[in-house]
C-alpha positions in Angstrom: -194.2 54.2 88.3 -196.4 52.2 85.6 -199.7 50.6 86.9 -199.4 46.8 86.4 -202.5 46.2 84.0 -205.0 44.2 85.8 -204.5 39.9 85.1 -206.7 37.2 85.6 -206.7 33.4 85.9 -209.1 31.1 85.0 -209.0 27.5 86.3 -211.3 24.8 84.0 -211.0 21.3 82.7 -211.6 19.1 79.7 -214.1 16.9 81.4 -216.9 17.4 78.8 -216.8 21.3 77.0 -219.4 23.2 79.1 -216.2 24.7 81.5 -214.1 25.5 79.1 -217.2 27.1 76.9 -218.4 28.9 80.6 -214.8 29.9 80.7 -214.6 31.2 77.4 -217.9 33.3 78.0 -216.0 35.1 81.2 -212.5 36.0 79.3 -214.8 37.7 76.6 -216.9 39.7 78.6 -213.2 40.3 80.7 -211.4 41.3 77.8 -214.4 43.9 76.6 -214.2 45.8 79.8 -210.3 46.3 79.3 -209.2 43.1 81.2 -206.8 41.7 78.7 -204.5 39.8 80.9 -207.0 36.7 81.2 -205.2 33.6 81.3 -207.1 30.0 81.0 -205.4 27.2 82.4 -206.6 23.3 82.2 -204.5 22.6 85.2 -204.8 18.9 85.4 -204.0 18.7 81.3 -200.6 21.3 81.8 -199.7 19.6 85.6 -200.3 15.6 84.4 -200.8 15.4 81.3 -201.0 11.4 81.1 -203.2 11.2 83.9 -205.3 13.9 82.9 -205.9 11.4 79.4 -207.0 8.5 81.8 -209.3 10.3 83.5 -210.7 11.6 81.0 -211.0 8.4 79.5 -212.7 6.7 82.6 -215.0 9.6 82.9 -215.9 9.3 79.1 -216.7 5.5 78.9 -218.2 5.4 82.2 -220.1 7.8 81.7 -221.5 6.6 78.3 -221.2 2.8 79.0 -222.5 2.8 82.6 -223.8 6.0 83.7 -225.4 3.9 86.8 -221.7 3.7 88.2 -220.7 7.1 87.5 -224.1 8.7 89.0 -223.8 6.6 92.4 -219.9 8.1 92.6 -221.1 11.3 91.6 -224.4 11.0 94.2 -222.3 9.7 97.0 -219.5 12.5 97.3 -222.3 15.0 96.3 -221.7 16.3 100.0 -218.2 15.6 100.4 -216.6 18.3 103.0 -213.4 20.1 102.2 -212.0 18.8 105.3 -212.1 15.4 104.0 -209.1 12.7 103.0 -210.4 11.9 99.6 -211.1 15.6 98.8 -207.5 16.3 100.0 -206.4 14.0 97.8 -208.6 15.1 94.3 -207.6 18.9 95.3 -203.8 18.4 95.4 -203.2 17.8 91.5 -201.8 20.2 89.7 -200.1 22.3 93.0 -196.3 22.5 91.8 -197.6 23.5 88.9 -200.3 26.8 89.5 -198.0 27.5 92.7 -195.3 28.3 89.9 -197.5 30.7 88.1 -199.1 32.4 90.6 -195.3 33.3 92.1 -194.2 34.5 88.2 -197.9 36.0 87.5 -199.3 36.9 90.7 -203.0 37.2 89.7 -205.5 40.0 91.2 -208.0 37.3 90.9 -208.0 33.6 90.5 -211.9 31.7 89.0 -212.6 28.2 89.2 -214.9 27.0 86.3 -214.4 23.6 87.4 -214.1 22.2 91.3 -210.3 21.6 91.5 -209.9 23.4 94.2 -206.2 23.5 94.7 -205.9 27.6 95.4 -207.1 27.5 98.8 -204.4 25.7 100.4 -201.5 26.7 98.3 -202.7 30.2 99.0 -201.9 30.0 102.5 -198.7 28.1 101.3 -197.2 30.5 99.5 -198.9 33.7 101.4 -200.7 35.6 98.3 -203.5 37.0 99.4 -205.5 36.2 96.1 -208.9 36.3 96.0 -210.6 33.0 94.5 -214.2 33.0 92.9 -215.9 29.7 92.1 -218.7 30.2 88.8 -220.7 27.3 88.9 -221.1 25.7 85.6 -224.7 23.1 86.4 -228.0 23.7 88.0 -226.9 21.1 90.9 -224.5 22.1 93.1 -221.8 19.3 94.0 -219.9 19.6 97.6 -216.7 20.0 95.8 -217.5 23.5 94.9 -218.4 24.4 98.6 -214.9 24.9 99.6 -215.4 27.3 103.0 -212.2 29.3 102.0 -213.5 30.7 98.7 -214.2 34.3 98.7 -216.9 34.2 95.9 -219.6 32.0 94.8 -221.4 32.8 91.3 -224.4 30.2 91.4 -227.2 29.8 88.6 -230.7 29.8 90.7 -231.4 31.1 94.0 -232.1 27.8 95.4 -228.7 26.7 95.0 -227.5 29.9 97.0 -229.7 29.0 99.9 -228.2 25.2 99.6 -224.5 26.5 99.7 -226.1 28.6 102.6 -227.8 26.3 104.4 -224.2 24.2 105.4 -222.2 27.0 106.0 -221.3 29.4 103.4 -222.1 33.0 104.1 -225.0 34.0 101.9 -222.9 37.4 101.5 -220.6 35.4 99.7 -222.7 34.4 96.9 -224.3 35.7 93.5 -227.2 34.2 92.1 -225.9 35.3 88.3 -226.9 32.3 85.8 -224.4 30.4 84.4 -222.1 32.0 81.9 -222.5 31.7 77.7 -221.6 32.9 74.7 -223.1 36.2 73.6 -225.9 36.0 71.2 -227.8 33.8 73.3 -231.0 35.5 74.7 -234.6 36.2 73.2 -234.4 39.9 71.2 -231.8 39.7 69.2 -233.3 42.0 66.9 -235.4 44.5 69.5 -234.8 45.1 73.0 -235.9 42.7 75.7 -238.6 45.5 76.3 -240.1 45.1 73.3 -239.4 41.2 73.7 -241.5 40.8 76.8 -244.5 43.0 75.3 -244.5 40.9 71.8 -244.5 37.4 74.0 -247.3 38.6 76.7 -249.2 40.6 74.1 -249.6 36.6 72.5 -250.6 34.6 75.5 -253.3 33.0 74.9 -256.8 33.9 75.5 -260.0 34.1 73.8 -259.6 38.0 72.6 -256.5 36.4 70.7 -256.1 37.9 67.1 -256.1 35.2 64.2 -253.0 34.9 62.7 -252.9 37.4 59.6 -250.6 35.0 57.6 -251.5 35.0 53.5 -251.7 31.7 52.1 -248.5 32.3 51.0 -245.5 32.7 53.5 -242.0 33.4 52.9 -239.9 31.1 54.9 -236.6 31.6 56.7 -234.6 31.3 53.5 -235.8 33.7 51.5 -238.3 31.5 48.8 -242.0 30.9 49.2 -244.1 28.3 50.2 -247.9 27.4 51.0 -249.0 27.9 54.6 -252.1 25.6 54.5 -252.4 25.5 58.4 -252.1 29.5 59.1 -255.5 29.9 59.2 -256.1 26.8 61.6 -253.6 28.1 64.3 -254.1 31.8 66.2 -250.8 31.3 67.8 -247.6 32.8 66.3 -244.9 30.0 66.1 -241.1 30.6 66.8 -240.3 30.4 62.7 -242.7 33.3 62.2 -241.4 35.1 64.8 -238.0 34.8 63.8 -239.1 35.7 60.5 -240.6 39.1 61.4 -238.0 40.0 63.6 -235.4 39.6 61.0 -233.4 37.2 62.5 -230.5 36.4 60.1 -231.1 33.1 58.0 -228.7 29.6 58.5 -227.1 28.2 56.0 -228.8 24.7 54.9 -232.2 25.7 56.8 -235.3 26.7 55.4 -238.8 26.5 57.5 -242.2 26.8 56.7 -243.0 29.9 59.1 -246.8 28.3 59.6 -245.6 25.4 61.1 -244.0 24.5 64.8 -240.2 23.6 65.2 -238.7 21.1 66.8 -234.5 21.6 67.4 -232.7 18.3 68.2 -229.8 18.5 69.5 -228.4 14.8 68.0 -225.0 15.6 68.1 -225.3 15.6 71.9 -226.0 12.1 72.1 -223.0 10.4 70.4 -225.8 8.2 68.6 -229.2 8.8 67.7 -230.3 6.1 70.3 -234.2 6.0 69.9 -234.0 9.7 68.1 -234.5 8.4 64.9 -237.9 6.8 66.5 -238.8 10.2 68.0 -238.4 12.1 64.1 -240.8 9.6 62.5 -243.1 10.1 65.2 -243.3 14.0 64.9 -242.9 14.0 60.7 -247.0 12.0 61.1 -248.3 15.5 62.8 -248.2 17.6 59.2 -247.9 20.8 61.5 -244.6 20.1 63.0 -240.6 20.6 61.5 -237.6 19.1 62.8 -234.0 20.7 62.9 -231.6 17.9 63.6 -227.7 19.1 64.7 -225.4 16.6 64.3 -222.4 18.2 65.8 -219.1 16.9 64.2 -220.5 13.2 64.2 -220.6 13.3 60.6 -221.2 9.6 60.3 -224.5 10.4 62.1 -225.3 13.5 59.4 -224.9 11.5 56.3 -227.1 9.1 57.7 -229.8 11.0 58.5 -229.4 13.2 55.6 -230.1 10.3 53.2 -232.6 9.0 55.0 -234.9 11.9 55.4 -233.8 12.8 52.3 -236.9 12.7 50.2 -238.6 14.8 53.5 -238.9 18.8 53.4 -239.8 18.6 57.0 -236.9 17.5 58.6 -233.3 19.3 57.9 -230.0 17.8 58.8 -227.0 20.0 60.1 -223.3 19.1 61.0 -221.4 21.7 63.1 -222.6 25.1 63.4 -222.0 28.2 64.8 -225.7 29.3 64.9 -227.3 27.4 67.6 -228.5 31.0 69.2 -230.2 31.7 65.6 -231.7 27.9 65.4 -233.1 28.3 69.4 -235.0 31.5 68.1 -236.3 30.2 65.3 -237.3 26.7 67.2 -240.7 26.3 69.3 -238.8 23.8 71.5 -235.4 21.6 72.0 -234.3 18.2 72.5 -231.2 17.7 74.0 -228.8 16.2 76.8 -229.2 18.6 80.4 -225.7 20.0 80.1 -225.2 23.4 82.1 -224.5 25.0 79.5 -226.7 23.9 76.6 -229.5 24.5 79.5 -228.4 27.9 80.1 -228.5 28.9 76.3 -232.1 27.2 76.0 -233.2 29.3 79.1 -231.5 32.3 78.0 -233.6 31.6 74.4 -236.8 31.1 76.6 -237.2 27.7 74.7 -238.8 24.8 76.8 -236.7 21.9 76.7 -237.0 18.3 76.5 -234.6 16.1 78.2 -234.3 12.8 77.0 -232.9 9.8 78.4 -230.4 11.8 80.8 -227.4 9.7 82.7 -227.8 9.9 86.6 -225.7 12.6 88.2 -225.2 16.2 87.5 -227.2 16.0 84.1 -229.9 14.0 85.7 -230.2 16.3 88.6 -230.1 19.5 86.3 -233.2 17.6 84.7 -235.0 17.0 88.0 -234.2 20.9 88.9 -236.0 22.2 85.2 -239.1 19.9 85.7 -240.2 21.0 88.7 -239.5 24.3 87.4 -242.3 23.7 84.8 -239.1 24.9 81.8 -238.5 21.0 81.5 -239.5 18.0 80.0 -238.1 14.7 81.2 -238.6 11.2 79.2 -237.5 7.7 79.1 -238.5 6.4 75.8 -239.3 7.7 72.7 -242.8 7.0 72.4 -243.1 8.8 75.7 -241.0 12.2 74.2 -242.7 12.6 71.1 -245.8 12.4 72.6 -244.7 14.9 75.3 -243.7 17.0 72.4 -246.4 17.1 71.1 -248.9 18.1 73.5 -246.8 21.0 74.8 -246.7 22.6 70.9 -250.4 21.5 70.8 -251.7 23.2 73.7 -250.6 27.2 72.9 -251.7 28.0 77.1 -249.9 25.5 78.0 -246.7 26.2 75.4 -246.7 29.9 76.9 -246.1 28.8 80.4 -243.2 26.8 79.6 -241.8 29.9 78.0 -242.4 31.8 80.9 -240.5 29.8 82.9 -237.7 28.9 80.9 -237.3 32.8 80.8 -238.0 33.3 84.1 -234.6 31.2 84.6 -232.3 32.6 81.8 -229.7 34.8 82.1 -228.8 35.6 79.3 -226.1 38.4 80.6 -224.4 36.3 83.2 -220.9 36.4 81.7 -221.0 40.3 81.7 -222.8 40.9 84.7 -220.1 38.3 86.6 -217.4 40.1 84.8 -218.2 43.5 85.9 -218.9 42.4 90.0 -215.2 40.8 89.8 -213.8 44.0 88.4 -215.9 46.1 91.0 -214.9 43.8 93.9 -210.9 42.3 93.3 -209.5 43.7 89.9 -206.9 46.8 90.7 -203.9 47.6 89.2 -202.0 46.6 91.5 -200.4 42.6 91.9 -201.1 40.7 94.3 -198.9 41.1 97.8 -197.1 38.5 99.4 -198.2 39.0 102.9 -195.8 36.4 104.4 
């Protein structure tokens, strides 16, 4: 008799794009290792499909129109037990529908990516004896994830496992792996992570430091030349450079100066540029410093900034790209929103991060968790994050640190190290039995 080939299915949702992106990362690194039966499954979209649109919509605009609302909802189920009526009620949707394929498909292994958790009590319905893995997708761990009948926790820091731990779930049960991402993402793209860490301690600063042995002439990231008229005032290697020597493939529409800092802002994340626009006139008056602006597919906001900074060689403008790995290498730092996932690529890229403005709940407490890490930087106003900006790139000791700990934090590999624990643990090729 044929072996059944080994299937998977991955529960996520289309409440903002870091589970589906997390779950993307997990049927790659699946599919590599010979697990081609993955199937991804937006439950609520397939099971209520008109619903699914409303909620959306009411998580969208509340939380972009008032975040206050939607963090106190957010901070006041935070430690909602499984047991509860209201979490009965948000982990019923979509049952008639997954009960239906897990009957026809019987997966050797069912992942959540988001915290629907419907499996565990249609799995004692239907009597599958599936295993169910959650993979946290945020730095703060919400109580809907903490369901005591799931057989696998992937978490991103150990301080969340001892959370999960300290209210009941068996530390046994859970894998401090990082948060799943795209391949790419990580610090030596070019050279081992070997030869990574010796470059980056080998220029820590201290007063042995070697001058940097730039020419007056650099080549920049494009390929032309320009005039480095502050590589003699600066000892410290900065990310351009770096990139530079390491060969790091060049991006379309970007050409920086490798003697001067980088700043990568991630606009796009915002919507609008809020008080951005503030915070890029405020870093193009220190001469030393570049700006990246990605604009996502908010091309209204692109044009816009493209004509304004037009006449500026300091400041480039970017729609949609597929090179955000490439543009964290060659940046000293990023702006952006503290989405799990955009976090865990910036961690992975061991670039501090500056956080700006971020909405209470999950994305706030993902801020608070990075700061007191020391690989964050959290600001209200504009004034107040160009000026944090600038001290960090101005202090090289105190630039290092933050790099430190933002790698100290990354994993980089999480996708494939997740990947391979759930084919060593669950994955067979054998179905699943009904046991009852």
């Amino acid at each position: 008799m044929q072996a059944q080939e080994p299937n998977v299915l991955i529960l996520y949702a289309s409440y903002g794009d870091g589970h589906y992106q997390a779950t993307k990362a997990l049927e790659k690194s699946l599919n590599e290792r010979g697990i081609h039966r993955v199937k991804m499954l937006d439950l609520m979209a397939e099971a209520h499909p008109k619903l699914n649109d409303l909620t959306r919509f009411v998580y969208m605009q509340s939380y972009r129109t008032i975040p206050a609302l939607y963090g106190l909802v957010y901070n006041m189920t935070k430690d909602m037990k499984a047991d509860k009526p209201f979490a009965h009620i948000l982990h019923a949707f979509g049952t008639r529908r997954l009960e239906e394929y897990l009957k026809t498909e019987r997966p050797g292994v069912v992942i959540h990516t988001f915290p629907q958790m419907v499996m565990p009590k249609l799995r004692r319905k239907i009597g599958m004896d599936i295993p169910i893995v959650n993979v946290v997708t945020d730095f703060d761990l919400h109580g809907r994830w903490l369901h005591p009948d799931v057989d696998r926790f992937y978490v991103a820091t150990e301080e969340m496992r001892q959370e999960a731990a300290a209210i009941g779930i068996d530390p046994e049960r859970i894998t401090v792996s990082g948060i799943p991402i795209k391949e790419g993402f990580g610090f030596g793209a070019a050279k081992s992570a070997s030869a990574s860490d010796a470059e980056v301690t080998g220029a820590r600063a201290d007063s042995g430091e070697k001058e940097s042995e730039a020419s007056t002439a650099l080549p920049t990231l494009s390929g032309s030349v320009q005039p480095a008229p502050f590589a003699e005032s600066h000892a410290h290697e900065f990310a351009a450079a770096r990139a530079l020597r390491r060969s790091e493939s060049p991006v379309p529409g970007i050409s920086l100066d490798p003697a001067r800092k980088t700043v990568l802002l991630m606009a796009g994340a915002y919507g609008v540029m809020l008080g951005l626009r503030r915070v890029c006139d405020l870093l193009l008056e220190q001469n030393d410093i570049q700006i990246i602006v990605v604009c996502g597919r908010n091309e209204e906001m692109r044009t816009g900034l493209a004509q304004q900074y037009a006449n500026s060689e300091r400041i480039q403008v970017l729609g949609f790209t597929d090179r955000v790995a490439s543009l964290m290498r060659m940046s000293d730092c990023i702006v952006t929103k503290p989405g799990g996932i955009t976090l865990a690529e910036s961690l992975a890229c061991r670039l501090p991060i500056f956080l700006f403005r971020p909405v209470p709940g999950q994305e706030r407490n993902n801020a608070v968790y990075l700061e007191a890490q020391g690989a964050a930087f959290v600001s209200r106003t504009a004034d107040e994050l160009a000026a944090q900006i600038a001290s960090l790139l101005g202090d090289p000791i105190k630039l290092q640190a933050a790099r430190d700990r933002a790698a100290a934090l990354g994993h980089p590999h999480a996708a494939d190290e997740i990947a391979d624990d759930l084919i060593a643990r669950y994955l067979s090729d054998q179905p699943a039995e009904v046991t009852s």
